[in-house]
N, C-alpha and C positions, 0 to 999 in steps of 0.2 A: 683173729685179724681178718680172715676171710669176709666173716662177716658184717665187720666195720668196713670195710673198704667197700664193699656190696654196698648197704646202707647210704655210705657215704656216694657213689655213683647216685644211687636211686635219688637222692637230697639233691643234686647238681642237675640233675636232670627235670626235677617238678620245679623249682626254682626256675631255671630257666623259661618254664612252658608257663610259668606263671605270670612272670615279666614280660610275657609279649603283648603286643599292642592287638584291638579288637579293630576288625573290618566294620564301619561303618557306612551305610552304602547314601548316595546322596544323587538319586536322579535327576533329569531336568527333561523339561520336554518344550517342544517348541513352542505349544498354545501358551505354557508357563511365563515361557519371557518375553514372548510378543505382550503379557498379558502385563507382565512390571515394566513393559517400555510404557506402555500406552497408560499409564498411571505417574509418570513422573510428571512433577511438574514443578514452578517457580514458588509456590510459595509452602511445600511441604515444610512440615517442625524440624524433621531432619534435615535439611538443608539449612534452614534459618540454625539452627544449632552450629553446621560443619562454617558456616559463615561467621557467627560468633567467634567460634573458635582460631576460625585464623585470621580475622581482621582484632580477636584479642580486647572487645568491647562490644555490647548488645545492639545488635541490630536492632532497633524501634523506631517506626511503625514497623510492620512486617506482614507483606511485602514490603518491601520500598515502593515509596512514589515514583522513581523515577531508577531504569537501571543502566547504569554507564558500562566503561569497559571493564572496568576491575570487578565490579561485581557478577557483569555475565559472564565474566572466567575465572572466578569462583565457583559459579555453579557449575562451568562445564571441568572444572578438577573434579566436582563430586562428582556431577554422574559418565563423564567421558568414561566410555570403553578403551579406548589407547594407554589412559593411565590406570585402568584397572589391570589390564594385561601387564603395562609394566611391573606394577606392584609383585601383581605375580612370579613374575619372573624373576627380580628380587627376591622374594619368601623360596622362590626354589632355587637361588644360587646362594643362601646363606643355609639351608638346609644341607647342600652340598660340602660345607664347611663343618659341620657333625657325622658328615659319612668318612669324608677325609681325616676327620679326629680321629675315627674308632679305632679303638685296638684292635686287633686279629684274636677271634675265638681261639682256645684250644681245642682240642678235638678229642674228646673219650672215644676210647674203643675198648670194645668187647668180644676179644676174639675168643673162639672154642673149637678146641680138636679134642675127638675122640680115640682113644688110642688100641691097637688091636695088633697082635697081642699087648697086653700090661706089660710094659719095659721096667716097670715100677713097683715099689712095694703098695702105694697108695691106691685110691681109684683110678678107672683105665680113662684120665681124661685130663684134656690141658685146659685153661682159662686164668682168667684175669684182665681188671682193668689196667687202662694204662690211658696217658696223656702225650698229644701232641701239641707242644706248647712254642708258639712261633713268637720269634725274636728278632722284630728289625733293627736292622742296621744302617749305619751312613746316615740317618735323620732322615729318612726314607717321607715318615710320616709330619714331620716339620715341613718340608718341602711341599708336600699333599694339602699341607693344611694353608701354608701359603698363596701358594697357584687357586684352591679356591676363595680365598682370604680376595684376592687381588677379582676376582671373575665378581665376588657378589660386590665390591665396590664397583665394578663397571656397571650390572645391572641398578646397583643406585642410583650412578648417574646418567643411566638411559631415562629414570623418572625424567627429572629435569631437564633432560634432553626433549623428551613427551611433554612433558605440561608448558615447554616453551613452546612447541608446535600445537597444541593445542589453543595456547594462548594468541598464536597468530592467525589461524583460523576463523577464530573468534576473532579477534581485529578485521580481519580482512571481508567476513562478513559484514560487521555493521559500517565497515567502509563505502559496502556496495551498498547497504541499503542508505545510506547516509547521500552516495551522489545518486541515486535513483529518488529520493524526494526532493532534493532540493532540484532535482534535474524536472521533475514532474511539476513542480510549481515555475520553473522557466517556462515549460513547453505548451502549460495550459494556457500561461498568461500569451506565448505565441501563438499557440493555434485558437484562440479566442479570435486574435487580431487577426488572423491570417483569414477565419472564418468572415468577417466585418468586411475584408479587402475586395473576399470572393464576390462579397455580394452588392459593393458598392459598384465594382466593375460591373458585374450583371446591369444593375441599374443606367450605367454609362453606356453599356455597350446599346440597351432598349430607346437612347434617347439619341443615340449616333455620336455619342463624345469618344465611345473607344471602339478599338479596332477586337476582332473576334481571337485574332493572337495574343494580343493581352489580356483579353478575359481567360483565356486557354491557361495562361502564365500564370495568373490568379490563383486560379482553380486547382491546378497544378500544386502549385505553390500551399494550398491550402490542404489537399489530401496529404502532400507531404508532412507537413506537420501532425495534422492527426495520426498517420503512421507513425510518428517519432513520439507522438504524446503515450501512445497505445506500446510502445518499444518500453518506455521507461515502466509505465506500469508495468508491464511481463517483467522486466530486470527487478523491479522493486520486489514481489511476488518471490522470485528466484533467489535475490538473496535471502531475505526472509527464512526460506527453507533452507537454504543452506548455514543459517544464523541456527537454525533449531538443531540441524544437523552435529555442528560445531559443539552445541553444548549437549548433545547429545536427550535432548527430550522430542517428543512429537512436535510438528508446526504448532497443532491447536495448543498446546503449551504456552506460545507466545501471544493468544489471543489477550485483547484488552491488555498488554505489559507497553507499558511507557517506557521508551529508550531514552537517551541521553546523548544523544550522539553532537553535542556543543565542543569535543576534544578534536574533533576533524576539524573544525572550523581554526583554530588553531596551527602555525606553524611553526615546531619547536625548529632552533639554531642548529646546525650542525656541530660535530664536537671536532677537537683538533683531530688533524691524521693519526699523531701518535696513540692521544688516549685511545682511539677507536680500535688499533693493532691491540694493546695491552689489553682492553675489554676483551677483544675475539683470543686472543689468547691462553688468556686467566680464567677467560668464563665462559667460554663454550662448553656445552657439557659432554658436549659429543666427542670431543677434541680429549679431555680429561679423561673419559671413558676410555679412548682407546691408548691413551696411555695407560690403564690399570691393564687393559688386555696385555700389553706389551709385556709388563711385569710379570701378569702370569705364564708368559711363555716364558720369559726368564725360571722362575720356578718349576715350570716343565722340565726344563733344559736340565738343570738342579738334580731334578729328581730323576732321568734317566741316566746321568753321570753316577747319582749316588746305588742306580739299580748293577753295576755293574759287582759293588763287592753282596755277597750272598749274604742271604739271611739265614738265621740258626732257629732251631727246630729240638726243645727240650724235651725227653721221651720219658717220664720216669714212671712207674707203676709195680704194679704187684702181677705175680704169676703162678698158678698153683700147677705144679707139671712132676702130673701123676705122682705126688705124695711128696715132692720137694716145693718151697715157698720161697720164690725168687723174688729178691727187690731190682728194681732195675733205677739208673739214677744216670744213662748216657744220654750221650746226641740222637732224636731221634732221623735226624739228616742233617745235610749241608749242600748245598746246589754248588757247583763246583765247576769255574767260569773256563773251561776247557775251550767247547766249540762257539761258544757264542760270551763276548763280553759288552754286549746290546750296543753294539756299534751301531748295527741298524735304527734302533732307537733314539740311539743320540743325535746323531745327521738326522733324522725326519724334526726331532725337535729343532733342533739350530735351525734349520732351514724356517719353520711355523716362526721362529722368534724372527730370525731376519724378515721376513715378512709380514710379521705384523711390525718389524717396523719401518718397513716401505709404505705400510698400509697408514701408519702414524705418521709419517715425512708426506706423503701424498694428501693425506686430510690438513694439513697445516696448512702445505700450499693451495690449496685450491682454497680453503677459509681467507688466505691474506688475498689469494684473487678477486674471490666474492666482496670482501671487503673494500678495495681498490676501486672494482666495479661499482658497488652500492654508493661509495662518497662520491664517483662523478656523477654517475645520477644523477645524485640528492640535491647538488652543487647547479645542474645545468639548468635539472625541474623549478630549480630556486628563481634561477634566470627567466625560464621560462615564463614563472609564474608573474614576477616584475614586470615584464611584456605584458602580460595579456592584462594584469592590474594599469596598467599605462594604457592599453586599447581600450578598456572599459573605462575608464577615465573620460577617457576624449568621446566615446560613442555618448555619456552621461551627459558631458554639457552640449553635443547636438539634439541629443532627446531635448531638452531643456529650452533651448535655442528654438524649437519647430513648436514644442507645448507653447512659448510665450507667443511667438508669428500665428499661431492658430488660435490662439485668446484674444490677439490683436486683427483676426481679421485677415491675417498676410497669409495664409495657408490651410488648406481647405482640410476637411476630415480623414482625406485617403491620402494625402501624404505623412500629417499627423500619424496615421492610425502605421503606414511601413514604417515609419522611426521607432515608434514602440515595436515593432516586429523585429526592426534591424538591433534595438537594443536587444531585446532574451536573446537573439542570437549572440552577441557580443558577452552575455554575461552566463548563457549556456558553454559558450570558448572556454572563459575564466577558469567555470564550475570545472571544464574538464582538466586547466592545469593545477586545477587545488587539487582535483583527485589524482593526479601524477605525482606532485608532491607528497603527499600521504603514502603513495605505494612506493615511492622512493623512500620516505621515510621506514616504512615496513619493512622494504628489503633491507636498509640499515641496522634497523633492531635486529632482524635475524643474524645478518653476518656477526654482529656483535654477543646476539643473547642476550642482550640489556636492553631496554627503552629508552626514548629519549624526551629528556624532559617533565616523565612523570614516572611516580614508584608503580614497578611490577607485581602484581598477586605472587604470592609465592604458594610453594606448593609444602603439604605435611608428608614426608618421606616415613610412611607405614608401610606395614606388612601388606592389611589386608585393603581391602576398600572400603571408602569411609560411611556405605552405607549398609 
């Protein structure tokens, strides 16, 4: 028997050494990923694949001729670092959910005394294996497995919470580069004319028609405009980089890529008040997230209530003592809820639940704020926009009005040529309420986490990253 039960240890014990996992080591160093950043780019196979795969139909040609918004947030889901963190984070809060599964090891032991004098007829020595086999109670490990149950759905909906911020990003970049050219083709065609103004005065002021204050105004008026033409370049420039930023590859990435940017031009409706509450509501993910956190504190709570009755502790083994062969087959313990029955533990969790869900009452409201806020916006910019469509209107048929009187002879080249000036300015105004509209529209989409007016990219909720 001795030597079964020996045997038997030694089996329990290579088994176990055999079943464990190998260290694999996996360095990175910094030349390394500076080295895969500066390699991405818009028309790699793997990407055209991760594209296929969620628009669900072959990209062909590829690249694309032309890349709008869904598509450049597509590429920034694959290569964004924001959603690559998430994912991870994810893969390590559902791993967290196999740590909370485990059962609790038993414990062999192999104690050995030597005995002096022999009390016994046998040899002068004690030994034998023996087992401590722990046994939870109260669903101890239900409760564990739930609270992370609840934590790795929150990390899922952190993705989506990510890749909607990424998504906006992305929007709000080729927002900026969208009024930064159409804003550069206003300003050339002004400071073209503002340049023709400058130098028509010159010539007036050489023949004694103008005065040297108005040539100054001219002048003036002329360098200004070159500063604002040279403004929008720099803005154009900047968003750009921040567009490459966005989808996470280098600027020269975007070299030679044809944008699409025809969806700004566009101004989708506004939606009722209510649907907009129900959206931010239903589909924030942010909001959704922290109710799975709330749950898990519930679960916490669960589990320090259920820590108060004790766990059991099976001890059964074999004993050779000095020439006697003991079986044992009791309790090897029981914790025994005298001084402490984790009162302490249970008040610190209730306290974490009550507060996360102040934390969950407080992100609601502040979401139906933002939302409140974002539809007068949307609502005023709308107005706004009407105005300034009504001023350019009227600036249109005076341009019109001075082009016919200067074909007819009734008005000479320099006041023709300030109408065209006064119009870019009039249609530069515009340019800047369409681009208020759009960032009211952007803040709308956020508040809600929906789009309006056109279907959203959506994102693949994997472990790892999808390159």
């Amino acid at each position: 028997m001795r030597r079964a039960l020996w045997t038997a240890s030694i089996a329990i014990a290579t088994v176990a050494a055999a079943s464990c996992t190998t260290y694999h080591p996996q360095p990175i160093t910094s030349p390394q990923l500076t080295q895969q950043f500066e390699h991405r780019s818009l028309t790699s196979p793997e990407l055209h694949a991760y594209v296929d795969r969620e628009t669900r139909h072959h990209i062909t040609p590829w690249p694309p001729a032309r890349w709008n918004l869904e598509s450049l947030t597509l590429a920034a889901f694959y290569y964004s670092p924001a959603l690559d963190l998430a994912r991870a984070q994810w893969s390590t809060a559902k791993a967290g959910i196999d740590v909370a599964d485990a059962i609790p090891n038993p414990v062999l032991q192999l104690p050995f005394q030597y005995n002096t004098p022999n009390p016994g007829p046998g040899a002068p020595f004690t030994w034998g294996p023996s087992l401590d086999i722990p046994i939870e109670t109260a669903h101890k490990r239900g409760y564990r497995v739930d609270r992370a149950t609840h934590l790795s759905e929150a990390a899922r909906l952190n993705i989506v919470d990510a890749a909607w911020k990424v998504r906006a990003q992305v929007r709000d970049a080729m927002l900026a580069l969208y009024a930064a050219q159409v804003r550069i083709t206003f300003l050339s065609a002004k400071a073209d004319a503002e340049r023709q103004i400058a130098g028509m005065s010159r010539r007036r002021l050489a023949l004694g028609q103008y005065a040297q204050p108005d040539v100054d105004a001219a002048v003036l008026a002329d360098t200004q405009a070159q500063s604002d033409l040279a403004a929008a370049r720099s803005a154009g420039q900047d968003a750009r980089a921040h567009l490459a930023a966005a989808i996470g590859v280098p600027v020269a990435a975007l070299d030679g890529v044809a944008l699409d940017l025809s969806a700004f031009g566009a101004v989708p409706p506004a939606p009722p008040a209510a649907d907009a509450q129900r959206a931010a509501i239903f589909h924030r993910a942010d909001l959704l997230a922290s109710l799975a956190d709330y749950a898990a504190a519930e679960s916490a709570l669960q589990l320090e209530v259920a820590k108060q009755y004790p766990d059991i502790h099976l001890g059964p083994g074999y004993t050779y003592d000095t020439g006697t062969n003991k079986i044992a087959f009791g309790l090897a313990g029981i914790t025994l809820p005298i001084f402490d029955q984790n009162q302490g533990g249970i008040k610190e969790a209730e306290a974490k639940r009550k507060e996360a869900a102040v934390r969950t009452g407080a992100l609601q409201d502040a979401i139906l704020g933002d939302l409140a806020h974002a539809l007068a916006r949307y609502g005023s910019s709308l107005d706004a926009l009407q105005l300034a469509d009504d001023h350019l209107a009227s600036a249109r048929r005076q341009l019109e009005s001075q082009a016919a009187a200067f074909a007819l002879g009734n008005a000479d080249r320099l006041t023709f040529t300030q109408a065209r000036a006064d119009y870019q300015t009039s249609e530069t105004a515009r340019l800047d309420a369409e681009v208020a509209v759009q960032q009211a529209a952007g803040a709308l989409e956020d508040a809600m986490q929906q789009p309006l007016g056109r279907e959203a990219a959506s994102v693949t909720l994997i472990e790892e990253s999808p390159r």
